[in-house]
C-alpha positions as CSV (number, residue, x, y, z in Angstrom):
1,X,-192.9,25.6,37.2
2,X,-189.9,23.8,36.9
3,X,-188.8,23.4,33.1
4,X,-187.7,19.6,32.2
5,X,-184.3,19.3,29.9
6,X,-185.8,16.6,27.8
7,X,-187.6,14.2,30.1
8,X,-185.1,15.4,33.3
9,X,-185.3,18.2,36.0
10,X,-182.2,20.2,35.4
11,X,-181.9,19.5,39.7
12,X,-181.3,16.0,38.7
13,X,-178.0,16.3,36.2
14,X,-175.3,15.2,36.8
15,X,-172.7,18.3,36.6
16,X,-170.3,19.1,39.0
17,X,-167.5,17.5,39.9
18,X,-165.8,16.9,43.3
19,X,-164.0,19.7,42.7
20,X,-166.7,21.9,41.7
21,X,-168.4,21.3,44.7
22,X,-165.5,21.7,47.1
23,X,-164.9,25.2,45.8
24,X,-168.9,26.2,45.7
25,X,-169.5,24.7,49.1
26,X,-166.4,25.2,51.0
27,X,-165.5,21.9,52.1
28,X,-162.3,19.4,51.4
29,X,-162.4,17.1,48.4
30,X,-161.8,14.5,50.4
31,X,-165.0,14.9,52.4
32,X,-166.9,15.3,49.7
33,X,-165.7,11.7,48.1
34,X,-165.9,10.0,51.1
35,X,-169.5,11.0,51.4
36,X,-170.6,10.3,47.7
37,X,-168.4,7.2,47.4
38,X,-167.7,5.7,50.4
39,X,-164.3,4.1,51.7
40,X,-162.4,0.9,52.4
41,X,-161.4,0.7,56.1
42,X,-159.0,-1.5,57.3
43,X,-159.8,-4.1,60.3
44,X,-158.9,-6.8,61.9
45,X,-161.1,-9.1,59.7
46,X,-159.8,-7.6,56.4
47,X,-161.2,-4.5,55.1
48,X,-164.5,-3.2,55.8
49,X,-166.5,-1.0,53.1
50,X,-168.6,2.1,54.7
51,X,-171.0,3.4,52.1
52,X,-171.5,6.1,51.0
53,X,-173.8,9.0,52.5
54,X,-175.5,10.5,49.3
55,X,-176.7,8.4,46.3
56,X,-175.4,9.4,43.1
57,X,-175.8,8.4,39.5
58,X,-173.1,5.6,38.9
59,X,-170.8,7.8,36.8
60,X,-167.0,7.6,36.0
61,X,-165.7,9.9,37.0
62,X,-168.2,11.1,39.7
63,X,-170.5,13.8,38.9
64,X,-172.6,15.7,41.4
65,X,-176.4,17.0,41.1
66,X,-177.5,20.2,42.2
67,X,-179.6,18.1,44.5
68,X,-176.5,16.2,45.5
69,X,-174.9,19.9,46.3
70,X,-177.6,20.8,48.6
71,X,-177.5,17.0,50.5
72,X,-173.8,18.2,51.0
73,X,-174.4,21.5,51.8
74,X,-177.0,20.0,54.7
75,X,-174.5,17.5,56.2
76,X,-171.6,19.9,56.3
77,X,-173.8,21.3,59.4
78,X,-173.0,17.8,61.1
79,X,-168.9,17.8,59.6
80,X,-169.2,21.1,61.3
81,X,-169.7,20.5,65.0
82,X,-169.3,16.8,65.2
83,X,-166.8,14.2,64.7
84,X,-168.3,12.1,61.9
85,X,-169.5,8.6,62.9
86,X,-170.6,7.4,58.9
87,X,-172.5,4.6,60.4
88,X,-174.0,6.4,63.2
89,X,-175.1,9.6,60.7
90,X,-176.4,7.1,58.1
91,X,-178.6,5.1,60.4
92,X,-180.0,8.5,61.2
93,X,-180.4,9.6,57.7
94,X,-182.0,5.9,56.9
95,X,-184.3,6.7,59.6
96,X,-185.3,9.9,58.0
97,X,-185.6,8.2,54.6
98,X,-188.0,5.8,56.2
99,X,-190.0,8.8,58.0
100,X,-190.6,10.9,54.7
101,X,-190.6,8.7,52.1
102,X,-189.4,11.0,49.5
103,X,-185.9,11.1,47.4
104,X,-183.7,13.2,49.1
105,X,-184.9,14.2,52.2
106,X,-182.4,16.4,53.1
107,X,-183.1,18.9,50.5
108,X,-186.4,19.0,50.5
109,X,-188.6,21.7,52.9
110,X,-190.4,19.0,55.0
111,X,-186.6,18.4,56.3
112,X,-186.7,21.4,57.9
113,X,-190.3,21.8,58.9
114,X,-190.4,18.7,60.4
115,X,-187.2,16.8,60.0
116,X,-184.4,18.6,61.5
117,X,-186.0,17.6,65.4
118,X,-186.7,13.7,64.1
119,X,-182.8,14.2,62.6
120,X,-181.5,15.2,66.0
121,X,-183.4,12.8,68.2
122,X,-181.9,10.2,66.3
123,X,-178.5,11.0,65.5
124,X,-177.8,12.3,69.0
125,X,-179.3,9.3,70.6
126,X,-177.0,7.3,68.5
127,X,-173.7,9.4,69.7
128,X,-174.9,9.7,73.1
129,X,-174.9,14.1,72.9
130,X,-175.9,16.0,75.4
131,X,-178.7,18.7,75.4
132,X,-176.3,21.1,74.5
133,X,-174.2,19.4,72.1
134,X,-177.9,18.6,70.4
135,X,-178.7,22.7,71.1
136,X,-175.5,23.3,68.5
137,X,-176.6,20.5,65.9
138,X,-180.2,22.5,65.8
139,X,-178.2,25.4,65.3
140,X,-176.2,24.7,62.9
141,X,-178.5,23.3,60.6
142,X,-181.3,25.9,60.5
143,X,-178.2,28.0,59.6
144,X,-177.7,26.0,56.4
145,X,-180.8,25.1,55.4
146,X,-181.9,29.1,55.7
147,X,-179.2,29.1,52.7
148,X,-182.1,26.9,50.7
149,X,-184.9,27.7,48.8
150,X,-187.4,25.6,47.8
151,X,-189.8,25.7,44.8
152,X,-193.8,25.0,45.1
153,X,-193.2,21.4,45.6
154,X,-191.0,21.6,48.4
155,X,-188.0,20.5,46.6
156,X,-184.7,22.8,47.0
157,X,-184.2,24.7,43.5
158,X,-181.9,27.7,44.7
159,X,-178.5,27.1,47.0
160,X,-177.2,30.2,48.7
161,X,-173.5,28.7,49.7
162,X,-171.3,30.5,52.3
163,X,-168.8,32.5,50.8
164,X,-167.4,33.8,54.3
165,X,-165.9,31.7,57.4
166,X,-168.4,32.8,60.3
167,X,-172.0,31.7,59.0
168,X,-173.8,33.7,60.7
169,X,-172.2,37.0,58.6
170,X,-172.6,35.5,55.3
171,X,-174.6,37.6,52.8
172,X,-177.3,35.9,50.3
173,X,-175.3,37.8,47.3
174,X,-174.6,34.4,45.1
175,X,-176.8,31.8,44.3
176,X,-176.8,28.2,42.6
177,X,-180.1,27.5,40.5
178,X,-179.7,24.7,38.3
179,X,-182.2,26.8,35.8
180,X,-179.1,29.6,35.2
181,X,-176.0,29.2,33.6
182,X,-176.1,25.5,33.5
183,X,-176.1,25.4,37.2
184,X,-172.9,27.3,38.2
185,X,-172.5,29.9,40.9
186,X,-173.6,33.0,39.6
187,X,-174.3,36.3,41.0
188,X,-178.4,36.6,42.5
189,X,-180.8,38.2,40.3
190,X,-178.4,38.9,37.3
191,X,-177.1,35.6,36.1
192,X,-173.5,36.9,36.2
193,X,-171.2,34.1,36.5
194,X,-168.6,34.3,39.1
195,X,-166.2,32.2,36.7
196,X,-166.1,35.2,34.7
197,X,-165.5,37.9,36.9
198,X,-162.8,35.9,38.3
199,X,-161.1,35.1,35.0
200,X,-161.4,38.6,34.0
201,X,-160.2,40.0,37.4
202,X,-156.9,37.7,37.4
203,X,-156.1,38.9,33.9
204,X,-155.9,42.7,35.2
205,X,-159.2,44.3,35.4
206,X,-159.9,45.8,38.5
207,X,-163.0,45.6,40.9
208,X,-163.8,49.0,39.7
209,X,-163.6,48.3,36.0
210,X,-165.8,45.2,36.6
211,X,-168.2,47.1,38.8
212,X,-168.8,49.9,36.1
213,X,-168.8,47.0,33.5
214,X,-171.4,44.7,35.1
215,X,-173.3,47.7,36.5
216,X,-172.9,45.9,40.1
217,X,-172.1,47.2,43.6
218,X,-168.1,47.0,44.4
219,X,-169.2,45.0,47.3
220,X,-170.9,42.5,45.2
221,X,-168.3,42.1,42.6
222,X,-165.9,41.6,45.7
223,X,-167.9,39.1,47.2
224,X,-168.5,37.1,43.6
225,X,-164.4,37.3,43.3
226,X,-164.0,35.8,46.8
């Protein structure tokens, strides 16, 4: 049972930045805005407007849902192993929209039971990849969205982001869940805010002070300062 802020999930607030989400999720700023708000091209006919991939509350400046985070966390499979081709990918995510018939597709579990081959079929039909290239995409993706977990409704309500560069050795030690400290990365099952632990090691306590201090593993306050 999800509980409501007011009348609003807490999935549904708008309250990371750019920024935020870079650092949590491990991909370029600029990435990340092009995706949420889209970008003026030049042409030969003037200027040509590609919008953008993930819907967003109309905020100034731009501020990110948890549910946003996880759409991100999803196409960063894609940014991954392909070239991105923002009118190819959105076709195939319109297609997907049209398929389920639910907000946000991408971060919801029928996405991965069923989505991920209708996702595939599309998008690589659209970009022409081969088997193999396809082989990777599938991949890929069941790598991140293993790194989701979704609530009785389907609905992603925990993100486990990579903290490490090769995927396939990241551990599930940190967690996002919109429900615990206002949504920010925090350590699994003890609602210890890596913020902290950071701060706190920068100004000169060591990993064993934290460790003792937290009553944590070494290895997990290591892994909550990285």
């Amino acid at each position: 049972m999800i509980e409501l802020y007011g009348n609003t999930d807490p999935r549904d607030i708008p309250g990371y930045t750019i920024k935020d989400a870079a650092k949590y999720l491990r991909i370029p700023s600029g990435t990340i805005s092009f995706w949420v708000k889209g970008r003026n091209d030049p042409t030969t006919n003037g200027v040509n407007f590609f919008k953008p991939l993930i819907l967003t509350q109309e905020l100034k400046p731009t501020l990110l849902s948890f549910t946003n985070l996880v759409e991100i966390h999803v196409l960063r499979a894609i940014r991954k192993h392909h070239k991105i081709q923002l009118d190819k990918v959105r076709k195939a995510l319109d297609y997907i929209y049209e398929q389920f018939q639910v907000p946000h597709p991408l971060a919801h579990k029928e996405f991965r039971t069923d989505g991920v081959d209708l996702f595939i079929e599309k998008y690589g039909s659209l970009i022409n990849a081969s088997k193999a290239e396809q082989t990777d995409l599938k991949d890929a993706l069941n790598t991140h969205l293993e790194r989701i977990e979704p609530d009785a409704t389907g609905l992603a309500i925990k993100l486990y982001p990579f903290t490490r560069s090769h995927e396939e050795d990241n551990p599930r030690i940190l967690v996002i869940d919109p429900r615990i400290a206002f949504g920010r990365l925090v350590i699994a099952d003890t609602g210890i805010a890596t913020s902290v632990l950071a701060e706190r090691h920068h100004a000169g306590d060591s990993i064993d002070d934290l460790a003792d201090d937290y009553e944590c593993d070494r290895s997990i306050i290591e892994e909550a300062i990285r």
